[in-house]
C-alpha positions in Angstrom: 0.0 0.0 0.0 1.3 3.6 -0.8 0.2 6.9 0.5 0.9 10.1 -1.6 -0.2 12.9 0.8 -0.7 13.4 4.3 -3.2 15.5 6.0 -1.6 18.9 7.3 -4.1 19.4 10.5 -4.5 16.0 11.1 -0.8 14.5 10.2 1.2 17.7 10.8 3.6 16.0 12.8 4.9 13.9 10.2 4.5 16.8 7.9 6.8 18.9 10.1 9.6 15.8 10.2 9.5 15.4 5.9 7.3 12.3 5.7 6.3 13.7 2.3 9.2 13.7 0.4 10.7 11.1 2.4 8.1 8.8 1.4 9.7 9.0 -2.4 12.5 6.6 -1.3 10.5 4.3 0.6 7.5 3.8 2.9 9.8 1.0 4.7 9.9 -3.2 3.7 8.0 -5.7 5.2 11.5 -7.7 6.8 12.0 -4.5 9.1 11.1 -5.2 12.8 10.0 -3.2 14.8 9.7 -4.4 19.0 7.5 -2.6 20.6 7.9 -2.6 24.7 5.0 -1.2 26.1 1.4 -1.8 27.1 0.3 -4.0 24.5 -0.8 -3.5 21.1 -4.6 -3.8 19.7 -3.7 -5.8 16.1 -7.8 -5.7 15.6 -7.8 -2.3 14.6 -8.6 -1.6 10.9 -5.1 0.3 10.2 -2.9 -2.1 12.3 -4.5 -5.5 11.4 -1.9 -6.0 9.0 0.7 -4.8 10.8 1.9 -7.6 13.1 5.0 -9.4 13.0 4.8 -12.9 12.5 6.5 -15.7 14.0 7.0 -17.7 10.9 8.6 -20.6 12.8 5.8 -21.3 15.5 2.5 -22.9 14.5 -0.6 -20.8 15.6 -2.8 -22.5 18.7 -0.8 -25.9 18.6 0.3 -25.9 22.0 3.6 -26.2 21.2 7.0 -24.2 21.6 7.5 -25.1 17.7 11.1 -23.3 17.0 12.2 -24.1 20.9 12.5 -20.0 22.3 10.9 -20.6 25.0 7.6 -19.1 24.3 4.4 -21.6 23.4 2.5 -20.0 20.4 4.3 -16.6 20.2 3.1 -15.4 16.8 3.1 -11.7 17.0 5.0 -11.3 20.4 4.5 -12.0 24.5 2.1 -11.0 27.4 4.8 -10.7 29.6 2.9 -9.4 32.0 0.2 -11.7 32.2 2.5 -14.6 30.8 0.5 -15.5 27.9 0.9 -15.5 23.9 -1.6 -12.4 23.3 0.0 -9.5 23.6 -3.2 -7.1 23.6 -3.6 -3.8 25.4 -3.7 -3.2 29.0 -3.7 0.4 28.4 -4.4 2.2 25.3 -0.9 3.8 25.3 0.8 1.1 23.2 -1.4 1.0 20.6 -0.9 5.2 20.1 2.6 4.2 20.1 2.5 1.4 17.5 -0.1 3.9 15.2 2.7 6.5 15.0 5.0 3.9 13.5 3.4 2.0 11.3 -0.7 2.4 11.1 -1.1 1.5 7.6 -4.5 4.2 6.8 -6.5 1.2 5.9 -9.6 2.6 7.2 -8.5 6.5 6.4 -8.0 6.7 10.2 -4.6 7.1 10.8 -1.0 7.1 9.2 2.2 6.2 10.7 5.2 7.3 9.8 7.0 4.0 8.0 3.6 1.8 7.4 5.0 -1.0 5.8 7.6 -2.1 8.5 6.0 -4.8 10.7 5.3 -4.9 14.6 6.5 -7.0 17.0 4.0 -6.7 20.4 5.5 -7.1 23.7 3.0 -6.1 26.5 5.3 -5.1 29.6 3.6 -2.2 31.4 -0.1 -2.7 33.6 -3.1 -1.8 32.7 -2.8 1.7 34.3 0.5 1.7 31.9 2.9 1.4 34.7 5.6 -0.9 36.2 7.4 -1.3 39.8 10.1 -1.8 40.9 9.6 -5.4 41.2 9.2 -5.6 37.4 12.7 -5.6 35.9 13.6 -9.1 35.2 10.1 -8.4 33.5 11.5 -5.6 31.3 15.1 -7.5 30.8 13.3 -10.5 29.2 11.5 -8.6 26.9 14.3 -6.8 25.8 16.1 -10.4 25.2 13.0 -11.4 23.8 13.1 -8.8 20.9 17.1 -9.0 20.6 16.5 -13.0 20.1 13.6 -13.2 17.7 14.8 -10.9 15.1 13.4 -7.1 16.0 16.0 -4.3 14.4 14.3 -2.1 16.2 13.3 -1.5 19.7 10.7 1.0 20.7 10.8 1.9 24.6 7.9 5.0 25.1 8.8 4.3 28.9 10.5 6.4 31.5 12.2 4.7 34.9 11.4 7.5 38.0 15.2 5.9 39.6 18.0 4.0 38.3 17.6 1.1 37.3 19.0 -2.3 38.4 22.4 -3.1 36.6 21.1 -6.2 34.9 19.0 -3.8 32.8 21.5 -2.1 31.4 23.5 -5.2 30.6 20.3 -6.4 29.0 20.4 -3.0 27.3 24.5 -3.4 25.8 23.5 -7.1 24.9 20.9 -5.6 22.4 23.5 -2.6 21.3 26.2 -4.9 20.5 24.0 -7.0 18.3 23.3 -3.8 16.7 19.7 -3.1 17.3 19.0 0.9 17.4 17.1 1.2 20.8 14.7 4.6 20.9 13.8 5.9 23.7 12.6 9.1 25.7 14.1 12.1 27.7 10.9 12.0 30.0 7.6 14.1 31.0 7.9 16.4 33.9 11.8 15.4 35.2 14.9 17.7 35.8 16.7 15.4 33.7 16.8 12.5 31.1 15.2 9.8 32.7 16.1 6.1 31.9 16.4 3.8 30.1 17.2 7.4 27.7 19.5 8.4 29.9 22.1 5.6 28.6 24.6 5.7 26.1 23.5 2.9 24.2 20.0 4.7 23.9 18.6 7.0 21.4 17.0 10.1 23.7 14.2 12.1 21.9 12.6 15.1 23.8 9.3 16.7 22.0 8.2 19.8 20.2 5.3 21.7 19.6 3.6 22.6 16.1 5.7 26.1 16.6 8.7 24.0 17.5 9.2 25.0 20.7 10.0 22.8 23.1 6.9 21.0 25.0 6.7 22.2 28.7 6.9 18.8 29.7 9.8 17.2 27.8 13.3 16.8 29.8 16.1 17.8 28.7 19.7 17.0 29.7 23.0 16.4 27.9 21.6 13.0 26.9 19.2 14.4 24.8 19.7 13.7 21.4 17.2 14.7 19.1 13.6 16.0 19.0 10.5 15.0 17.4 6.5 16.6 17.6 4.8 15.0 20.4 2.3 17.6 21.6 -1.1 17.1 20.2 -0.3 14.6 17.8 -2.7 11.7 16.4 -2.6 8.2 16.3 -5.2 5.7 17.5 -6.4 3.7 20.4 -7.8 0.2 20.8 -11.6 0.0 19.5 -12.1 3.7 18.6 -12.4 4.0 14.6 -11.6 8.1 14.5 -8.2 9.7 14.7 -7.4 10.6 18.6 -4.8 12.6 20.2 -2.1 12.9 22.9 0.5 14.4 23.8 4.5 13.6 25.8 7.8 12.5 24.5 6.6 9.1 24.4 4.6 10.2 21.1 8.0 11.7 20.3 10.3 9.0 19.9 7.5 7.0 17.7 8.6 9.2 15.1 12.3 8.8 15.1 11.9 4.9 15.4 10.1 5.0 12.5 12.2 7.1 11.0 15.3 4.7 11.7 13.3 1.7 10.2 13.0 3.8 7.2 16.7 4.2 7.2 17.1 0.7 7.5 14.6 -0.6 4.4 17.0 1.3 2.3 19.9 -0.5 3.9 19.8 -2.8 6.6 23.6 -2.9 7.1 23.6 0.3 8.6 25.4 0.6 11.9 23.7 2.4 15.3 26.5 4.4 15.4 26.3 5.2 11.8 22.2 5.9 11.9 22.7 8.1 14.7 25.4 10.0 13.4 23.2 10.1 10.1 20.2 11.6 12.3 22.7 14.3 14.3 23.8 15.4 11.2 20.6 15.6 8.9 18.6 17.2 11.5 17.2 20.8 12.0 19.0 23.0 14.4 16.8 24.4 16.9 17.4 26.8 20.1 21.3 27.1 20.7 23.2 26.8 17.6 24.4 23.3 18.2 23.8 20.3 20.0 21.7 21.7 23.5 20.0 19.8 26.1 16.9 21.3 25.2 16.2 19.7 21.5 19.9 17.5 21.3 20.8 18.3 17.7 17.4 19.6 16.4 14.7 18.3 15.0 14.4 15.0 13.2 14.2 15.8 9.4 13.4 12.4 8.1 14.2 13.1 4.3 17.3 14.6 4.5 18.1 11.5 6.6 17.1 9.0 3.7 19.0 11.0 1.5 21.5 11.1 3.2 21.3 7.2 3.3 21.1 7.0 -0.7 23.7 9.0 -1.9 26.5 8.4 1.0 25.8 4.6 1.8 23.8 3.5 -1.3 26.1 5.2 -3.8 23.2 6.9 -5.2 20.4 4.1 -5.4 17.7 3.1 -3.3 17.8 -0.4 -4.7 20.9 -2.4 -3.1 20.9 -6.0 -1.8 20.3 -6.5 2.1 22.9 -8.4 4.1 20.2 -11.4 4.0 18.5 -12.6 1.9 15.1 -11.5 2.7 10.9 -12.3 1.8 9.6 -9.4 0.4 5.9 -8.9 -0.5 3.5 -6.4 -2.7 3.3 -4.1 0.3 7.3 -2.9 0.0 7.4 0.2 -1.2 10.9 1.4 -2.3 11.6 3.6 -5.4 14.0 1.6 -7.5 17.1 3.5 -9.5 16.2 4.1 -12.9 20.0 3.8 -14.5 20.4 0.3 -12.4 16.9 -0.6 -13.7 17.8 -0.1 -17.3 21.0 -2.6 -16.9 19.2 -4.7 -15.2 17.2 -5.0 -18.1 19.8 -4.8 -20.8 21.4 -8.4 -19.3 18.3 -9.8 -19.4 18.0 -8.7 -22.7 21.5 -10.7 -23.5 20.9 -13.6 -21.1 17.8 -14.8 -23.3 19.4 -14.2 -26.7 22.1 -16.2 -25.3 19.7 -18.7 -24.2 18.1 -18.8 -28.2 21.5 -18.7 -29.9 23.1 -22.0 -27.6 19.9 -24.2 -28.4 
């Protein structure tokens, strides 16, 4: 599915990142992964139906831990905090999350920002989207959980009021060094970056307004990275069928995630180090000339970042081979080089006259 426009009062937040012209490289693959660590995510709803991650090695309802990870029937993610296979919402938060990724429009409700990427749902938080102190060999397995069943991507719209346990950072590295880009917040309401942000190995994203100014309730400090819209934004929530909205950095960091899985459908080779150092540099300087802990480098600009992509990684095409070899189906959208396109078809021009001429 493809989407040529966006809605400027509706969709102005991925208007005010590039979404528009970004969209004319790609609208992201179908092998991208993106796990999302929150409060569950509702894949009932008309523009996130088709949006799950699937578990192509387990066999649905069978009883049965089929491909031996531990998890019986785990075809779009983990309950882990109900220990159970469906991974539905507790809390409507998740789902908002998830809809500024990747809702795919399919009802003309809502739009996220990289729809054809896939979801992977891991329900962590409570039902009043919250978790204690007790909960972090909770949060550690879901982060191996995603690191171990193939997510590229992990989404973490969650903010720790202390510091956490030293096992979760561990947890944390082990997902870095297999180099998965973990997003994360700065934090509502708090004199500083809050964690998991607040590490090294994390992607921090604070939040604007439409005016981009800095929302009154997005943290800053020196671990703040970049900044995204995430006042009054819309996205959905579980069994509503109209657009709804929210607002705090955890709408925020949605964007950039999604903006890093477009990154990576162009080239899925690309180092953290290297996408962040892509997003730093492509990004839209705002407050203090420089880096700041108010908005980090500035504010994502999504198509400068995919160009930047193209024509310094890609030399100049959007169509290069993945480090895997990868399923890919109708949905991919990617806009395909025209000069390669016209050699690829020039030796299959020769290949078949070779073919006639050796019979």
């Amino acid at each position: 599915m493809t989407f040529s426009s966006l809605d400027p009062d509706i969709q102005w937040n991925l208007v005010d990142v590039g979404t528009d012209e970004a969209w004319n490289y790609t609208q992201g693959r179908t092998s991208i992964v993106v796990a999302v660590i929150d409060s569950g995510i509702d894949f009932t709803h008309p523009d996130l139906v088709n949006q799950s991650w699937k578990n192509s090695d387990e066999v649905a309802e069978n009883g049965k831990d089929d491909d031996g990870n531990g998890y019986v029937d785990d075809i779009t993610g983990w309950d882990f905090r109900d220990d159970d296979n469906d991974p539905s919402p507790g809390h409507r938060h998740g789902t908002f999350v998830a809809g500024l990724i990747a809702a795919d429009d399919d009802n003309h409700i809502s739009v996220g920002i990289a729809p054809n990427i896939r979801l992977m749902a891991l329900r962590f938080l409570d039902n009043q989207n919250r978790f204690g102190g007790g909960d972090w060999d909770m949060f550690i397995e879901a982060m191996d959980y995603a690191m171990n069943n193939g997510a590229d991507i992990i989404q973490l719209s969650i903010q720790a009021d202390g510091v956490p346990p030293e096992s979760f950072h561990t947890a944390v590295k082990r997902a870095y060094n297999k180099s998965i880009a973990i997003i994360s917040v700065t934090g509502n309401n708090q004199d500083d970056v809050t964690y998991p942000g607040r590490y090294s190995e994390v992607i921090a994203v604070s939040a604007t307004t439409k005016d981009r100014e800095i929302a009154t309730f997005s943290s800053p400090g020196e671990e703040n990275e970049i900044c995204a819209p995430g006042f009054n934004v819309s996205s959905i929530y579980p069994n509503k069928w109209t657009p709804q909205t929210g607002s705090g950095t955890s709408f925020a960091a949605p964007l950039v995630c999604g903006a890093v899985a477009l990154m990576l459908s162009l080239n899925n080779t690309l180092s953290v180090e290297t996408i962040r150092s892509i997003l730093h540099e492509t990004s839209i300087d705002l407050g203090t000339t420089g880096k700041d802990p108010i908005f980090g480098y500035g504010l994502l600009n999504v198509s400068a970042a995919l160009q930047k992509v193209v024509m310094e990684h890609n030399n100049g095409t959007t169509n290069i081979p993945f480090e895997t070899t990868t399923t890919t189906s109708s949905n991919d959208t990617v806009v395909f080089d025209v000069f390669s396109g016209f050699w690829v078809l020039i030796l299959l021009f020769y290949k078949r006259k070779w073919r006639k001429s050796s019979k």
